[in-house]
C-alpha positions in Angstrom: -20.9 -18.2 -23.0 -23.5 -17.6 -20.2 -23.7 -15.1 -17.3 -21.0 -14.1 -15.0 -18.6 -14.5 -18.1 -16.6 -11.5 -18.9 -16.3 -11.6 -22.9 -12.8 -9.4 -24.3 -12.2 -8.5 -27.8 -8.4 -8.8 -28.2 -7.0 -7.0 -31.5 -4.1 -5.7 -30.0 -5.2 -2.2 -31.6 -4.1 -0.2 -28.1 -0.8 -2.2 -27.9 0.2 -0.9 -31.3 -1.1 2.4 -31.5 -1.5 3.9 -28.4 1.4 5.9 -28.6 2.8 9.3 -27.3 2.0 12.4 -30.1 2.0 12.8 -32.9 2.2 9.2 -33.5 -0.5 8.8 -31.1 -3.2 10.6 -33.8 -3.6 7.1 -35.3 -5.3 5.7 -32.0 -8.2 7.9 -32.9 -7.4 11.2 -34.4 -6.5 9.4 -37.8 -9.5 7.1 -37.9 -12.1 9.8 -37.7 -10.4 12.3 -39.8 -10.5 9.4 -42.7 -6.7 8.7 -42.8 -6.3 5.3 -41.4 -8.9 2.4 -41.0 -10.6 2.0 -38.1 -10.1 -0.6 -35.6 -12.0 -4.0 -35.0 -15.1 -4.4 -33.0 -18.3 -6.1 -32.6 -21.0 -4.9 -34.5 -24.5 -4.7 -33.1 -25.7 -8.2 -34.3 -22.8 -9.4 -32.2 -24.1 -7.2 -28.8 -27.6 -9.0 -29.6 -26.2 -12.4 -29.4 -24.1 -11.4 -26.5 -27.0 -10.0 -24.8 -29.0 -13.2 -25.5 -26.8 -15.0 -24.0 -27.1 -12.9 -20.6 -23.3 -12.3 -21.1 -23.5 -8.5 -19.5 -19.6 -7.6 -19.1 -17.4 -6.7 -22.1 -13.9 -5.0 -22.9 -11.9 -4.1 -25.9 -8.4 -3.0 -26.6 -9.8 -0.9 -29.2 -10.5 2.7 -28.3 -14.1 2.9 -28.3 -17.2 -0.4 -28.4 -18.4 -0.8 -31.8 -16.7 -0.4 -35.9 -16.2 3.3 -37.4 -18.0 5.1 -39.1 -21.5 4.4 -38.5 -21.9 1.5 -36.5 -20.4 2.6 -33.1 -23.8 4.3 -31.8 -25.7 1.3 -32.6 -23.3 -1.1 -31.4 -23.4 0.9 -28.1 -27.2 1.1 -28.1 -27.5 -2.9 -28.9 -25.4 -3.5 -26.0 -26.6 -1.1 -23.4 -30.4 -1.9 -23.6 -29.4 -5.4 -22.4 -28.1 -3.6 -19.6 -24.3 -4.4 -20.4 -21.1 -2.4 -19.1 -17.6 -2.8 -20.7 -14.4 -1.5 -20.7 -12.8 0.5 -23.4 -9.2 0.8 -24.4 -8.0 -1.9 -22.2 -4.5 -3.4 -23.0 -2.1 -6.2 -22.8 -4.7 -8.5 -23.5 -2.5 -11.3 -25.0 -1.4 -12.1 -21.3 -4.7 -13.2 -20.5 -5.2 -17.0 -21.3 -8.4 -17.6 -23.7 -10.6 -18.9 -20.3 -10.3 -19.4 -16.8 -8.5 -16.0 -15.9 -10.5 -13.2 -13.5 -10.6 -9.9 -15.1 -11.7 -6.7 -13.0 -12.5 -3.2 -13.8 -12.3 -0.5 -10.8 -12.7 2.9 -11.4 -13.7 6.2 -9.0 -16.9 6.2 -7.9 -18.4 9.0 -9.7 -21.9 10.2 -8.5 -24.1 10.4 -11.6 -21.3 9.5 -13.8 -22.8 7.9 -17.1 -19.1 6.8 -17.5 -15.8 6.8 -15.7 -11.8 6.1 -16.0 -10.7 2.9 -14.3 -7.9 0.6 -14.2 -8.5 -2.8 -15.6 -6.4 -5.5 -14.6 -6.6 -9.6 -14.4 -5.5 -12.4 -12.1 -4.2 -16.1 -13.3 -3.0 -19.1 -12.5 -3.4 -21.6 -9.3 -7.1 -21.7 -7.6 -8.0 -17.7 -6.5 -9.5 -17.0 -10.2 -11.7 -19.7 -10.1 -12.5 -17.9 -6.2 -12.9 -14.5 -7.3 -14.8 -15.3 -10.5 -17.2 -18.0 -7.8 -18.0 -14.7 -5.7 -19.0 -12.3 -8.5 -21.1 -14.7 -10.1 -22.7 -14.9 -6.6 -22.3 -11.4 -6.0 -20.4 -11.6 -3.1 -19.0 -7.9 -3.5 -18.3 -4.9 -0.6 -17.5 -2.0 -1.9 -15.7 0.2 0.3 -15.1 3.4 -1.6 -17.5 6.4 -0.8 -19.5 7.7 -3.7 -17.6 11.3 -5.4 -19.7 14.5 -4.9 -19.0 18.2 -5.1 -21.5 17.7 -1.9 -18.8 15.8 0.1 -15.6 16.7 2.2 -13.8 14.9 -0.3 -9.8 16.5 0.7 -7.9 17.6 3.0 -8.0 21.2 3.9 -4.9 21.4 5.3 -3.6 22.2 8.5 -3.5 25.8 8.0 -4.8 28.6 5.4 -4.3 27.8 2.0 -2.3 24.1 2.1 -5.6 22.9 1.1 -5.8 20.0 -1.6 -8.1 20.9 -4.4 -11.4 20.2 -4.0 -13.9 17.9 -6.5 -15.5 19.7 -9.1 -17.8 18.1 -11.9 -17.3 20.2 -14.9 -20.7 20.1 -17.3 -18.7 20.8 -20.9 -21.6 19.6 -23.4 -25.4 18.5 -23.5 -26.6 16.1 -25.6 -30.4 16.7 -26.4 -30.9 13.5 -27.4 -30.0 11.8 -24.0 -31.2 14.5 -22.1 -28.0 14.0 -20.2 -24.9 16.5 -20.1 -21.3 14.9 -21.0 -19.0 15.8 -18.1 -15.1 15.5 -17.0 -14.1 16.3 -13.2 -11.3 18.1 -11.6 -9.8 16.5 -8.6 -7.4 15.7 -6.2 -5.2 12.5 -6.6 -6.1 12.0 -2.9 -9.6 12.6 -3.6 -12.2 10.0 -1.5 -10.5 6.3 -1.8 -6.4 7.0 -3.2 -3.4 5.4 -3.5 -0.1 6.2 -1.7 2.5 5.5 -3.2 6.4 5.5 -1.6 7.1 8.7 -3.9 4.2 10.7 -2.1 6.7 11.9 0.8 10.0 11.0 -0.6 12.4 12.6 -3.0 13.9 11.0 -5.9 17.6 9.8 -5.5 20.1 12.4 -5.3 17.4 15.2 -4.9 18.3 17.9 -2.9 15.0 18.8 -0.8 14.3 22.6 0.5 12.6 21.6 4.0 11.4 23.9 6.4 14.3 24.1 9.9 10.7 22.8 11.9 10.9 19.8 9.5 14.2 19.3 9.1 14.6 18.9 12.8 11.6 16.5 12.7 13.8 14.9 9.7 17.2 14.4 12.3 14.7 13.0 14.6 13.2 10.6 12.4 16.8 9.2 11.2 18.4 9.2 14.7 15.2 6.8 15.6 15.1 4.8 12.9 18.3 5.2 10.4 18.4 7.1 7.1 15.1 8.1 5.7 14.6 6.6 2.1 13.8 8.1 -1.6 11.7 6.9 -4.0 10.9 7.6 -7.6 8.2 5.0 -7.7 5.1 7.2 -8.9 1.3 5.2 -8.9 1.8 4.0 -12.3 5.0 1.9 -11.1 3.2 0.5 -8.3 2.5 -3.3 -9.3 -1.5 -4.2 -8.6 -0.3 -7.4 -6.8 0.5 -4.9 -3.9 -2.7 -3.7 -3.0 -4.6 -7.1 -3.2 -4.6 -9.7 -0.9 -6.5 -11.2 2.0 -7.9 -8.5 3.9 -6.7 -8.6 7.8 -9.2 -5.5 9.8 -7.9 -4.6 12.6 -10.4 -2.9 14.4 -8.7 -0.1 16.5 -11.9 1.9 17.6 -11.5 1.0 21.3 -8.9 3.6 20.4 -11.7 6.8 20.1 -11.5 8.8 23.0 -8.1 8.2 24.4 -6.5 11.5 23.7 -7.4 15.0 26.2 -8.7 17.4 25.0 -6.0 19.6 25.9 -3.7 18.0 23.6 -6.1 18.2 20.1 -5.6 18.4 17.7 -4.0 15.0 18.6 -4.7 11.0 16.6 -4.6 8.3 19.0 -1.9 6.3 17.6 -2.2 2.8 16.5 0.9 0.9 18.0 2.8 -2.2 17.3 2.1 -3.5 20.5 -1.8 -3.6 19.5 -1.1 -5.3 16.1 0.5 -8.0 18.4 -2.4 -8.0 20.4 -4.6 -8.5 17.5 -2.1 -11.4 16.1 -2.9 -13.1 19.4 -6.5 -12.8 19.1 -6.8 -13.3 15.3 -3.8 -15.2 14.1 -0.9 -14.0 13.0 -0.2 -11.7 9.7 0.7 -13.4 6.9 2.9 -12.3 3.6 0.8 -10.1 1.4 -1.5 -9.6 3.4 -3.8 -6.6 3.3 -3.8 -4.4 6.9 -6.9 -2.7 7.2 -7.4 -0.6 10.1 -11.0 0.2 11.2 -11.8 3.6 12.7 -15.5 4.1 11.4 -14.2 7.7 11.1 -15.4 8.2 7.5 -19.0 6.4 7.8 -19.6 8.1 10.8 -18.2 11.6 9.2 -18.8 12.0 5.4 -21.5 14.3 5.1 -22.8 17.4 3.2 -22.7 20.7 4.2 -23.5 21.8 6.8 -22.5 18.8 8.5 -19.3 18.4 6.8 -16.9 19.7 9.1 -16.6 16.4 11.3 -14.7 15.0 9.1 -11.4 17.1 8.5 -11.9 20.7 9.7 -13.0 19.4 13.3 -10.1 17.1 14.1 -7.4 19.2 12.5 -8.2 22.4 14.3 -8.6 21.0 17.5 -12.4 21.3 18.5 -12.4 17.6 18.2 -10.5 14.2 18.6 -8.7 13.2 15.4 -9.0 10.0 14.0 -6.6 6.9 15.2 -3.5 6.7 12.9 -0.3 4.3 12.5 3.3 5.5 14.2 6.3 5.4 12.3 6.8 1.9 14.5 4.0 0.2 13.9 4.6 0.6 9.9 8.1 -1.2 10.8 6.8 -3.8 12.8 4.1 -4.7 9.9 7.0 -4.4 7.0 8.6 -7.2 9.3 5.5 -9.2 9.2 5.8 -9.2 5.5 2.8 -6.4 5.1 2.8 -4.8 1.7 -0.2 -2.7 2.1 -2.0 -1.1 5.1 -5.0 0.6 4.5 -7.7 2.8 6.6 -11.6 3.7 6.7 -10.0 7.2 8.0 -9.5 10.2 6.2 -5.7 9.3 5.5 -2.8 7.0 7.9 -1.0 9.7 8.9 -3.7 11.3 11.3 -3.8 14.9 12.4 -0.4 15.6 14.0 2.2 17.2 11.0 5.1 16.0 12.6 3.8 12.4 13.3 2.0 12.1 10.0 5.4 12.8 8.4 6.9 10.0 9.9 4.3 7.6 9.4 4.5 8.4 5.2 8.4 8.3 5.3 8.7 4.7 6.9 5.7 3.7 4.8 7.8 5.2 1.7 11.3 3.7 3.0 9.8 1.0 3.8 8.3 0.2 0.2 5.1 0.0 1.3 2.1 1.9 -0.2 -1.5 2.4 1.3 -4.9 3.3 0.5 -6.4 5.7 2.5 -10.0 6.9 2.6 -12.3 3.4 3.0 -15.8 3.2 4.3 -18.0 0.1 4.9 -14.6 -1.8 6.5 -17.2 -3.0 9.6 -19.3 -5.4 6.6 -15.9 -7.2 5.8 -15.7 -10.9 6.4 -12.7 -12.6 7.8 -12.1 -14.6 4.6 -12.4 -11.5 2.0 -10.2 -10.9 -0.3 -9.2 -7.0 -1.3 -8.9 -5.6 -4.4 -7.9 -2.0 -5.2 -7.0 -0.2 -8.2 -5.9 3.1 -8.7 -6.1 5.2 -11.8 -3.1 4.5 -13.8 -1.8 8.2 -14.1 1.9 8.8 -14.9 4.1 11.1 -12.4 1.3 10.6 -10.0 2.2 11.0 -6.2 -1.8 9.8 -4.8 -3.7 8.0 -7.1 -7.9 7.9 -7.2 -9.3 4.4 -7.3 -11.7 2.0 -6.2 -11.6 -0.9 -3.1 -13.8 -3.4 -2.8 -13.5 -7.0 -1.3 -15.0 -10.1 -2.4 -16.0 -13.2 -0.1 
């Protein structure tokens, strides 16, 4: 064991026992109210060997780093002085061979978060491990997910009074002396900063009857006269399979595209067409299968700002008093489903841009089309031609968005 090696205690504790209540109490509930034994975990002895050994990533499928009772704290405190991280509760372990896999944590990028929720997933088989694993240990990272602040214009405000999504709050709930450091939880969006979109997020299950508005329901008859029935979809984040949203990022940079639109027509998004993802093919090379579509606006770099500087993000562009951001038509998310694109992503606020009745379309072919993005990038204009993308979102059940973490490695 040496550095860059990511060291997983397998038990299959959260397999077994991480179940719905009130069979669920023996995850944790059990253990510390002295009705079940606890679960296996390195004790602190093991974190100074570890640590020795400049091995500085960890994971367990238990549900906490280090043995009930009384040696979790000093399990933790061995570990951390070293300078370690590791993930708690992971799961499915035994599908990981015993070397050569990559394993990756991603979670929200929480500011001043002395912990966080994240989705932890691996990659096998055939030569892009051994990649991956080569470009962490050489820390070859971008991360393209903003930092999370109560500070920061975080979600949408809607295009009119009160459709506003709710905003990010850091809730203090408990301050431990001892660290000098209050323990904290956050309520948020599932489109708060970098998200998920899955194909549920503007479709309705099968056989749903939906109550739309006669404005949308004629945008709805003009949507399926241009381009055949619109779709449904029960697939909610947690179905979405992580092989979708990796791949080898493809940035399309469409910021030739800022300024196009009058003035007299805001609040208008120039719209990102087929015809300039051909254009790009010709310059570039053409998309590939499961490839990841990044568009690059700059709009969030250039706009994500405290107040009172805040409003150049959202409020700006949706109520006309400036340009929105460019966005993908309904026809270009066809054309790059033809091209065998899984995933399209943007450094913009979100891919449906700042037109409803536009914006609507764009989600319901991205939906129908089984495609999913992830909206709300920054940093795109540092990625590299051969990087490879890598998001996760937070795996929440029944969850139409989906908070998570993009970065790219090269």
């Amino acid at each position: 064991l040496h550095f860059g090696d990511v060291v997983l205690f397998r038990s299959d504790y959260s397999d077994t026992y991480y179940q719905p209540l009130p069979e669920g109490r023996r995850f944790i509930a059990d253990i510390l109210d002295r009705k079940a034994p606890g679960y296996p975990d390195p004790d602190p002895d093991c974190m100074e060997l570890l640590g020795r050994r400049n091995v500085m990533t960890l994971g367990t499928d238990s549900a906490s780093m280090g043995p009930l009772p009384d040696l979790a704290e000093p399990t933790h405190y061995a570990g951390l002085k070293y300078g370690m991280i590791w993930t708690e509760g992971a799961t499915n372990l035994k599908a990981i061979p015993p070397t050569g896999a990559f394993y990756c944590m991603l979670g929200p990028r929480h500011e001043g978060g002395p912990y966080g929720e994240g989705r932890a997933f691996s990659i096998v088989g055939g030569e892009l491990p051994g990649r991956l694993i080569e470009s962490c240990r050489r820390k070859r990272a971008i991360d393209l997910s903003p930092v999370l602040s109560p500070r920061y214009p975080l979600t949408s405000p809607g295009f009119g009074t009160g459709e506003h999504r709710q905003v990010y709050l850091k809730i203090d709930f408990l301050y431990s002396e001892y660290l000098d450091m209050w323990h904290h939880g956050h309520l948020m969006d599932s489109m708060a900063g970098t998200h998920l979109v899955p194909p549920s997020y503007a479709l309705p299950p099968r056989d749903t009857a939906v109550q739309y508005s006669p404005e949308v329901r004629a945008w709805l008859e003009d949507y399926e006269q241009r381009f055949g029935k619109r779709g449904t979809s029960s697939m909610t984040t947690e179905q979405v399979p992580i092989e979708w949203t990796c791949g080898n990022a493809r940035v399309i940079d469409v910021r030739f595209l800022i300024g196009s639109t009058q003035s007299s027509q805001w609040p208008a998004s120039p719209e990102i067409t087929a015809e300039h993802i051909r254009q790009h093919e010709q310059q570039a090379g053409p998309l590939a299968t499961g490839d990841v579509v990044i568009f690059h606006t700059g709009h969030v770099a250039r706009h994500l700002k405290p107040a009172p500087g805040d409003t150049g993000l959202w409020a700006d562009p949706l109520s006309g008093r400036a340009e929105g951001w460019p966005a993908p038509g309904p026809e270009c998310i066809a054309y790059l489903k033809s091209r065998g694109i899984r995933c399209v992503a943007t450094d913009a606020p979100d891919l449906g841009g700042v037109d409803p009745r536009r914006a609507l379309m764009t989600y319901w072919m991205l939906g129908s089309r089984e495609m999913v993005g992830v909206e709300f990038l920054t940093s795109v204009d540092q990625v590299p031609s051969d990087a490879w993308f890598l998001f996760a979102a937070v795996k929440v059940r029944d969850c139409h968005g989906g908070p998570g973490r993009a970065i790219v490695l090269y």
